[in-house]
Steps between C-alpha positions, in 0.01 A plus 500: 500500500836643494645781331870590418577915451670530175491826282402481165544758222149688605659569834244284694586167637491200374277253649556123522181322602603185691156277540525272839245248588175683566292199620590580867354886429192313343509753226723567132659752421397703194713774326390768367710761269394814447277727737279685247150414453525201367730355786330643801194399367662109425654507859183630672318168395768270512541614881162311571697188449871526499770711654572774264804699419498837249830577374509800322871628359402926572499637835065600523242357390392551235818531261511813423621391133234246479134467349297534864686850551326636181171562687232323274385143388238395329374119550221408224383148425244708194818530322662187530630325156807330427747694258597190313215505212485658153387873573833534674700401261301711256521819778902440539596518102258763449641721783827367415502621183356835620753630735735380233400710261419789726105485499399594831180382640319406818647171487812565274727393785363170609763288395871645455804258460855595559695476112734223744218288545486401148859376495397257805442160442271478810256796376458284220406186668281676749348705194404112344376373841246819499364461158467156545321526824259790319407294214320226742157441507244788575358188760825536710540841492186521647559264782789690594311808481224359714727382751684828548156648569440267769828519613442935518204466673599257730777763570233779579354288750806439695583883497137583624522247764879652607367868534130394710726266715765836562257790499644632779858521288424598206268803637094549584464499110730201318303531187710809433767283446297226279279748284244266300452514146721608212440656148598367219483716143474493174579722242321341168160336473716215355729460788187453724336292264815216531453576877152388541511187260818346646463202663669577816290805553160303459590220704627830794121666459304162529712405809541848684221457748698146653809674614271753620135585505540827545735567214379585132672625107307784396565659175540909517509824249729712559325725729437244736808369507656832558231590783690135643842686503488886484907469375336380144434735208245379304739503168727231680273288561371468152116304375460315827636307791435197730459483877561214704481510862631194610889636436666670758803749529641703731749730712808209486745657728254561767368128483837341529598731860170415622588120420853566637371578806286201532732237431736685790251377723527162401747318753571239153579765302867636397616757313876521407566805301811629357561116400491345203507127434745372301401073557359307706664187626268209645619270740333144623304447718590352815444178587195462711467276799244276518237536666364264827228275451141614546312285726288390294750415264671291818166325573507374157847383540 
């Protein structure tokens, strides 16, 4: 790779990734922008198999102005359903129309849409897309539920695996940083009641125990769920809540200089901060020469 040092308006340099041949290295080159959690995480398992290069346009990692600098994450396959089905579209107007009309309410400001947006073709066309992708069958919103979840948990796995492998790292206790189980409440009897009979949440509950046999959904009254977190009151958390221990969340900031440090040790791994790329340009590979006859290959000759 090769990189030319222009300035561009941030005041970091711009970075012009020149790919060359990589056959005679007997590895490619992968990458990676951005190096948050996401990134580090992408480059720490791409390293198994490529060279690896984190560009990342601030000066420390994490940016400071960036998601992985705001201490906490939360990673939850229990939860995972895709936006693009009728309830949304029935959440946005009704919220919509609430912080419109100055109702305020727990969810009043779930959707709010610059007065420009409406004079843009493009929020129009995107606004058509949506709707038309919500109104699709309940079949394949359902598959793409389902795969999310298996996508999530998938996700857990890796992140367990990460922390055992790096114990020493992260600290004598990692699970600090990937706390298991989250709470999820609900405020009416009704809202828990569309919970438990959506599809997506049945299919979660009969398939918990194959991402991992230790993990479980229990259903808890407010007392018990506040026992789980002593920060709850048991007004907030209204006529019950739901437990899963399978999803995982954590102390963000910590994780990613813990990861840092890892992939320093890594003699393919780069990190090029201050930079930010701007293209990438791709070049041919060079023409290989051929290579001598085996002798096998001459016996059969």
């Amino acid at each position: 790779e090769e990189s030319d040092g222009q300035t561009n308006r941030h005041g970091s340099s711009r970075a012009n990734f020149r790919m060359n041949d990589c056959t005679e290295r007997r590895r490619s080159v992968a990458v990676v922008c951005g190096g948050g959690l996401l990134g580090l995480t992408t480059a720490y398992f791409l390293s198994r198999t490529h060279r690896v290069v984190v560009v990342e346009r601030a000066d420390t990692l994490p940016n400071r102005l960036g998601a992985s600098y705001r201490n906490g994450a939360l990673l939850c396959p229990s939860l995972c359903t895709v936006w693009a089905q009728p309830a949304t579209i029935t959440l946005a107007m009704r919220t919509f129309f609430m912080s419109v009309f100055g109702k305020r309410t727990h969810d009043a400001q779930a959707v709010k849409v610059h007065p420009a947006a409406f004079r843009d073709v493009r929020f129009w066309k995107f606004g058509y897309s949506f709707v038309k992708s919500a109104l699709r069958s309940q079949q394949n919103i359902f598959d793409s539920s389902t795969q999310a979840l298996r996508l999530g948990a998938f996700s857990l796995l890796l992140l367990k695996e990460l922390s055992q492998t790096h114990r020493s790292v992260f600290g004598p206790d990692p699970d600090l940083l990937c706390a298991a189980g989250t709470l999820r409440l609900f405020h009416t009897a009704r809202e828990a009641e569309r919970h438990w009979r959506d599809r997506s949440t049945k299919y979660f509950q009969a398939n918990v125990a194959s991402f991992d046999p230790a993990a479980e959904v229990r259903v808890l009254d407010a007392a018990e769920a506040c026992s789980r977190n002593p920060a709850l009151r048991p007004a907030a958390v209204g006529v019950q809540a739901s437990l899963c221990t399978l999803d995982s969340s954590g102390d963000t900031l910590s994780f990613v200089h813990g990861l840092a440090r890892v992939l320093r040790s890594f003699p393919n791994v780069e990190f090029r901060l201050g930079e930010c790329v701007q293209d990438l340009v791709f070049q041919e590979p060079l023409a290989q020469q051929p290579h001598p006859p085996s002798q096998q290959q001459q016996q059969q000759q």
